[in-house]
C-alpha positions in Angstrom: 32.6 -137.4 -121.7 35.8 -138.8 -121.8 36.0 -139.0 -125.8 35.1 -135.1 -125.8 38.5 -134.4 -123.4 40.6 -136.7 -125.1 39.7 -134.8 -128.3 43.1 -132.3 -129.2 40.8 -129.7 -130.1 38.7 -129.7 -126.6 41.5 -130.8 -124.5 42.9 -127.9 -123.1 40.1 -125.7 -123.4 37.9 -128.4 -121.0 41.1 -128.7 -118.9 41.1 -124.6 -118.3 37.5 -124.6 -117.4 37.4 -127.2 -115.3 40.7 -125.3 -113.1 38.3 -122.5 -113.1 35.4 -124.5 -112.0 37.8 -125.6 -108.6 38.4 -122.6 -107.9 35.0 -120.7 -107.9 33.0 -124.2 -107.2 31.5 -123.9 -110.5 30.6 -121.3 -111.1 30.1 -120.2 -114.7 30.5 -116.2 -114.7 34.1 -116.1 -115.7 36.3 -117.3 -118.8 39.0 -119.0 -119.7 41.9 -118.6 -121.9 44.0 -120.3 -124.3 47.7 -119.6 -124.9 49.1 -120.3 -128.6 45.8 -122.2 -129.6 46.8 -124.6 -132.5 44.6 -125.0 -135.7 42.5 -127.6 -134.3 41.6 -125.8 -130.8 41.2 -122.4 -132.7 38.5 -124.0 -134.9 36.9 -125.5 -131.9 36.7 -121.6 -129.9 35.6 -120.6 -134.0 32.7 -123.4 -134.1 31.8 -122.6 -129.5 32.0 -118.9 -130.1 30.8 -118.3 -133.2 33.7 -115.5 -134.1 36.2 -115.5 -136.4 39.9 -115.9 -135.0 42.7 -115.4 -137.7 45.1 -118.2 -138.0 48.5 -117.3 -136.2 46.5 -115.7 -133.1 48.6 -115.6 -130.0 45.4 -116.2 -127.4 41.8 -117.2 -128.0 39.0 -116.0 -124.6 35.8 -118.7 -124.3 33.0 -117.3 -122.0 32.4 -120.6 -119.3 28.0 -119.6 -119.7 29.2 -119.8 -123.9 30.9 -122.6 -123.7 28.1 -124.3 -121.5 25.8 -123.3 -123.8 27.0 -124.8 -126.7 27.9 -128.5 -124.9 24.4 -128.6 -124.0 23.1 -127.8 -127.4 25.4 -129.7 -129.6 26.6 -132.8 -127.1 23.6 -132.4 -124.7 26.1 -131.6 -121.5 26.8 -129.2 -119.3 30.5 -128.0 -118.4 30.4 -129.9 -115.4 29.7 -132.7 -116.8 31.6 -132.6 -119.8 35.1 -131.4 -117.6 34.2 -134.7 -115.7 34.3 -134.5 -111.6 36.4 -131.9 -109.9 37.2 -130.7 -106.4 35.1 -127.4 -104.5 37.8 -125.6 -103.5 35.6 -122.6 -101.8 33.7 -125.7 -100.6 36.5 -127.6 -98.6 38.1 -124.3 -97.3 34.8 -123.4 -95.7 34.5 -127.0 -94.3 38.1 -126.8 -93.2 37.5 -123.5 -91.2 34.3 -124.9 -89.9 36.2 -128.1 -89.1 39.2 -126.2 -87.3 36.8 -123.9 -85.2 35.3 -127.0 -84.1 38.7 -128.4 -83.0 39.4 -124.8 -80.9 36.1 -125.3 -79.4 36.7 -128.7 -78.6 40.2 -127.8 -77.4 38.6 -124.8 -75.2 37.2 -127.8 -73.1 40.5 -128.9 -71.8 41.6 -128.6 -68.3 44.8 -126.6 -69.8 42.8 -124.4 -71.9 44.3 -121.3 -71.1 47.8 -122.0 -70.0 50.5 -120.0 -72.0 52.1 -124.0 -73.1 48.6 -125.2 -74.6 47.8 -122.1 -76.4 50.9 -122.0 -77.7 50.6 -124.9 -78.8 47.4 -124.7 -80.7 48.9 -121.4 -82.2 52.2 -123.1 -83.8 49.6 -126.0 -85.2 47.0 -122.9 -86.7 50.4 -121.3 -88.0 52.1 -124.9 -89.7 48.7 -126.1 -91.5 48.6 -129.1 -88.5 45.1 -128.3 -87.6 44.1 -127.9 -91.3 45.8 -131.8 -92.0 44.1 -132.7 -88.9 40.8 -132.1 -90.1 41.1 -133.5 -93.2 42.4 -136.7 -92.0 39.4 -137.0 -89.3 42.1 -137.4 -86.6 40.1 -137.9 -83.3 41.2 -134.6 -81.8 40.0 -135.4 -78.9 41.7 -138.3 -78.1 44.9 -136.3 -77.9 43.1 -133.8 -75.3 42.0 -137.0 -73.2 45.8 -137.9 -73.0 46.7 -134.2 -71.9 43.5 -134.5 -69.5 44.4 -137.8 -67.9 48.4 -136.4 -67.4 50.6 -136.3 -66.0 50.6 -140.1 -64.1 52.9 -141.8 -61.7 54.7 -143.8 -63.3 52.5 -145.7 -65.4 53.4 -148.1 -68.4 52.2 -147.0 -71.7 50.3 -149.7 -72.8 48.2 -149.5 -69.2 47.8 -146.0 -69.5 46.4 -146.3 -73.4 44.4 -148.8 -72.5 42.9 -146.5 -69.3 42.4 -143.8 -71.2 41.7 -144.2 -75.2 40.9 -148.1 -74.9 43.6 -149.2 -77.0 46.8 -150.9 -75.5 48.6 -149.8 -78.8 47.1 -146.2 -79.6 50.0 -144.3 -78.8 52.9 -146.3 -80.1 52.7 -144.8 -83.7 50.5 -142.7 -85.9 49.6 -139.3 -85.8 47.9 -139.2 -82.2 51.5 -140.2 -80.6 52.9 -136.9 -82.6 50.3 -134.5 -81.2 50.7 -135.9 -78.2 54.3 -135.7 -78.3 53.8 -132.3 -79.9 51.8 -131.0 -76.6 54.0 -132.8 -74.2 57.3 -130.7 -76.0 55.5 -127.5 -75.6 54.2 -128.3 -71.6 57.7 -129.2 -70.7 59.0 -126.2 -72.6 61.5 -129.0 -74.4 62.3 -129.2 -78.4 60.3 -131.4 -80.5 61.7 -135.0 -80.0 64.1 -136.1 -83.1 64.7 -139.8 -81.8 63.2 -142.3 -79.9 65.3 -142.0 -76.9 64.0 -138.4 -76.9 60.5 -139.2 -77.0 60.9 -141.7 -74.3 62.4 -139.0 -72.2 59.3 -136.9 -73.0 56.5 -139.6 -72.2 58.4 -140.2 -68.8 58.4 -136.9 -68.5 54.8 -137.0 -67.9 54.7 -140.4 -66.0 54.1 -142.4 -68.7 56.6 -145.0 -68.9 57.0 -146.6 -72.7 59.7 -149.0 -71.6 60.5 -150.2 -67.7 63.3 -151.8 -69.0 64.4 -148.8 -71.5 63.9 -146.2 -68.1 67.0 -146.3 -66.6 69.6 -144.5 -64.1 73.0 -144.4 -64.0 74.7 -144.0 -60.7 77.8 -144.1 -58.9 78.6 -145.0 -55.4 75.5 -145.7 -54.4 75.1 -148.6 -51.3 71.1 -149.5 -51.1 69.9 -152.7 -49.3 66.9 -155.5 -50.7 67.3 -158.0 -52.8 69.5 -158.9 -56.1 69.9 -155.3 -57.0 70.5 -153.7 -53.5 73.6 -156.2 -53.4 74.4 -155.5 -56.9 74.4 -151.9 -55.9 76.6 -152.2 -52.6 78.7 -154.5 -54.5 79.8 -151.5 -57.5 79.7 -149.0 -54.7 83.0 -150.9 -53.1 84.3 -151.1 -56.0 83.7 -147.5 -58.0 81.9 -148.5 -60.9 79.4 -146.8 -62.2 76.3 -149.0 -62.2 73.0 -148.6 -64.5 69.7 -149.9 -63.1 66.4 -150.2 -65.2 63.0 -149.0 -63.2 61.8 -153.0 -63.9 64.6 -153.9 -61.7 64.0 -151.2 -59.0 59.8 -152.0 -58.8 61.2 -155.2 -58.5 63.6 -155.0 -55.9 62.6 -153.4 -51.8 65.2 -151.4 -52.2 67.0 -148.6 -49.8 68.9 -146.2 -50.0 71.0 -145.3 -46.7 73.0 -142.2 -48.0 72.0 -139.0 -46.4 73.4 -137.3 -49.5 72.8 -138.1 -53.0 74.2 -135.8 -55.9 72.3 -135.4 -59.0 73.9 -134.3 -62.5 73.2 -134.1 -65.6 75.8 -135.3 -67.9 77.6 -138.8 -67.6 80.8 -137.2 -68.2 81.1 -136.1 -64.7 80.0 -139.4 -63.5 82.5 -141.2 -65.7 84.9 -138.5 -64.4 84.2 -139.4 -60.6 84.5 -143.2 -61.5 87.1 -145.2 -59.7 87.1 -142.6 -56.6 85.4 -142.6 -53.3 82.8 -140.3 -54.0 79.8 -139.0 -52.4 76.6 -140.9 -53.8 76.0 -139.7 -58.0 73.2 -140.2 -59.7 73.1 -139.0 -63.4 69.9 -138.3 -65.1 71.5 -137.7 -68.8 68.8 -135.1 -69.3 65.8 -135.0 -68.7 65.1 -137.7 -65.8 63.5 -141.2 -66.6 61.1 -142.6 -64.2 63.7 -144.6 -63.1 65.6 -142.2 -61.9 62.5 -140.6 -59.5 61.8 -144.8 -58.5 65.4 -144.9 -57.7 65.0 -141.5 -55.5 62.3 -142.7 -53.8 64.2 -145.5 -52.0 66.2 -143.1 -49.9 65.8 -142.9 -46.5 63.7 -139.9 -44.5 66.4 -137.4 -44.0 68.2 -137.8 -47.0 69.6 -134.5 -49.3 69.3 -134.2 -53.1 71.7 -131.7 -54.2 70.9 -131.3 -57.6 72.1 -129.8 -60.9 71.8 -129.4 -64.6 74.0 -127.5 -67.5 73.7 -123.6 -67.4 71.3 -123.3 -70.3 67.3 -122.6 -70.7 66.6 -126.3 -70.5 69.0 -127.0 -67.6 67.6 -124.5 -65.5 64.1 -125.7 -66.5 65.1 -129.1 -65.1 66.5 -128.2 -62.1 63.4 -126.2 -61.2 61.2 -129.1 -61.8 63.1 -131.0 -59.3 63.5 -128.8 -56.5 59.7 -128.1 -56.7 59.2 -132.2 -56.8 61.5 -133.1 -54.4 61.2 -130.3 -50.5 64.2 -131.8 -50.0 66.6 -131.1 -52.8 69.0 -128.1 -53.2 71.0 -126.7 -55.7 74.0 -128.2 -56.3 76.4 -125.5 -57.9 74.0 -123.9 -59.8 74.3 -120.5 -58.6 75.0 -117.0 -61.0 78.5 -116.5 -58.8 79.4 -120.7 -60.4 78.0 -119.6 -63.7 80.3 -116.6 -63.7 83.0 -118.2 -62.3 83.2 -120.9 -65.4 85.7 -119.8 -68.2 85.5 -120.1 -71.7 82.8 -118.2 -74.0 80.3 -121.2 -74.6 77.6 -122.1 -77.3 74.9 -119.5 -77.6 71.5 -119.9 -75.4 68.7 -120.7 -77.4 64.9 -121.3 -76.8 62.9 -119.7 -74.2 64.6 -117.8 -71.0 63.4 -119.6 -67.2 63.5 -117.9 -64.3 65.8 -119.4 -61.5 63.7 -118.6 -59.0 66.2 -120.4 -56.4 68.8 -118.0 -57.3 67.3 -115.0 -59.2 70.6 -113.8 -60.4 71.8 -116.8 -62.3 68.9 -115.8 -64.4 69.6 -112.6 -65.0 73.8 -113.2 -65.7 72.6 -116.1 -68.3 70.3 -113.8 -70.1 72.9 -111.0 -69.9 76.1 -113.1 -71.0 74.1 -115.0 -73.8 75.6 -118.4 -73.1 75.6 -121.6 -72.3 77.7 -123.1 -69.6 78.4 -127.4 -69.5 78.8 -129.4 -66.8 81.7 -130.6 -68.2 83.2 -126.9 -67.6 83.2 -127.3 -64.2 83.9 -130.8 -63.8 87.1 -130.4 -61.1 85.0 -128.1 -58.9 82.3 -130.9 -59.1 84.5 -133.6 -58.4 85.7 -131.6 -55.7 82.2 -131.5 -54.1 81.9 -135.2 -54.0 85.2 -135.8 -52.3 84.3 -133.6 -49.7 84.2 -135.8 -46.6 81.0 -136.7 -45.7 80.0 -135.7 -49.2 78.4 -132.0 -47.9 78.7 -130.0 -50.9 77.9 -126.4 -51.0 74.2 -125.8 -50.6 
């Protein structure tokens, strides 16, 4: 009855009942109230109620089942009707519960149902409302757990592997699947939540999934290979001490190898771009976490060869490094002892996120944890670049 809520004298008392109505589902055993009722609503409450209210009265009180009543006799409506439609609240919070117990059960299905990273991970999104917005939106939960499922890959491009596994080249270049996914992948890898493309990138490559062979890339230093275009592009910057950056399309495209029986591995391109110019053992820089390109790149060395690898002395560094002395038998730690964390000066940013064990060197664990701080590669940069002068680039193990 839209004439009827229009009216001033109705307005607000059909605009209070129908409130209540959302929030009990309709349900017509309470009241409703009226704050400084004017002369036209405290005639209307008069005419519904059948009680006298003196003029000047601060609040007027309208049983729901009276006022009911009275539309039906005099108009020939109920409330409901006469409030016009309005939400179930009860309604959709038991449909939301129902909807996010399916979504755990569902999720109870993965292959990584019960690893401390997924169910964390479906706690933070029960704790943020993400599994309440994901059932009302009817996001397809369980294309994100056939991503999870079908990782991690080797190396695969991101429209191949969509189209593998959810039948859609473009289903995980935007929408709210690619941020669950992300989501997950943040969580698995223990990394923060990505907050730029280049991040997210680092994360899908994380996994295998490459979004961009010509975005992957590795930036080296003094690094010889033989094949093709890019094996004498390589050799060439090596004799020259340039650093050199190389996109995975160009190594997949290239028989490339690499004949050094050491390669160093940092983190931050400051120590590369510190090492530039000199005769240096072989560098390779990941500049975080590594791209695809830098594991194609890795694998063109030949059978012998020695990664000595390191990252920055924080939570995230130390995850790293881990990673990629359990990927690679033949890597070693490259300065990333406790003694060379204790040994760097200066008081450093605070460590944040969650403590990883070093399981290389259980003490570097333990002094991190215990000093509270970060230590950069930068930091230690002339001991570094002392390593790779060494001749016949054997850094300490």
């Amino acid at each position: 009855m839209p004439e009827l809520r229009s009216d001033p004298g109705w307005r607000r008392l059909l605009a209070a009942a129908r409130r209540s109505l959302e929030r009990t589902g309709g349900s017509l055993a309470g009241s409703i109230s009226l704050p400084a009722p004017d002369e036209t609503e405290r005639h209307v409450v008069i005419g519904v109620t059948g009680v006298h209210r003196p003029a000047g009265v601060r609040r007027v009180t309208v049983r729901l089942a009276e006022l009911d009543t009275f539309l039906r006799d005099v108009h020939g409506v109920g409330l409901a009707e006469a409030v016009g439609p309005f939400r179930d609240r009860p309604g959709e919070r038991s449909r939301e519960a129902a909807g996010r117990e399916a979504v755990l059960e569902l999720a109870a299905t993965s292959r990584h149902a019960g690893q401390p990273w997924f169910d964390g991970w479906l706690a933070s999104m029960r704790r943020d409302g993400t599994l309440t917005r994901i059932v009302r939106g009817g996001l397809p939960f369980r294309h994100v757990l056939a991503v999870l499922a079908a990782l991690p890959v080797p190396g695969e491009p991101m429209p191949v592997f969509a189209e593998r596994v959810l039948g859609d080249t473009k289903a995980l270049t935007d929408g709210p699947l690619r941020g669950l996914a992300l989501r997950a992948l943040a969580a698995w890898h223990e990394m923060p939540a990505p907050a730029s493309a280049e991040q997210e990138r680092a994360l899908w490559e994380l996994a295998g999934v490459v979004p961009d062979d010509l975005a992957s890339q590795v930036l080296v230093l003094n690094v010889p290979a033989a094949g093709g275009l890019l094996g004498d592009w390589l050799s060439t910057a090596a004799e020259a001490h340039v650093p050199f950056r190389v996109t995975l399309h160009q190594v997949r495209a290239a028989r490339l190898v690499v004949p050094a029986e050491d390669i160093f591995v940092c983190e931050n391109p400051a120590v590369l771009r510190a090492a530039a110019g000199r005769a240096t053992a072989p560098l390779i820089c990941t500049e975080g976490a590594p791209a695809t390109a830098v594991h194609a790149l890795l694998a063109c060395r030949v059978p012998g060869a020695v990664f000595r690898w390191r990252n920055d002395f924080d939570w995230t560094g130390v995850r790293l490094t881990a990673s990629a002395l359990a990927r690679y038998p033949d890597a070693v730690p490259w300065r990333m002892s406790g003694a060379d964390y204790l040994a760097a000066d200066g008081p450093g940013l605070p460590l944040t996120g969650a403590p990883s064990a070093t399981p290389w060197d259980p003490s570097l664990a333990e002094a991190m944890t215990e000093a509270g701080r970060s230590v950069m590669e930068e930091r230690l940069i002339n001991t570094l670049l002392a390593d790779l002068t060494t001749p016949g680039g054997a850094g300490p193990r």
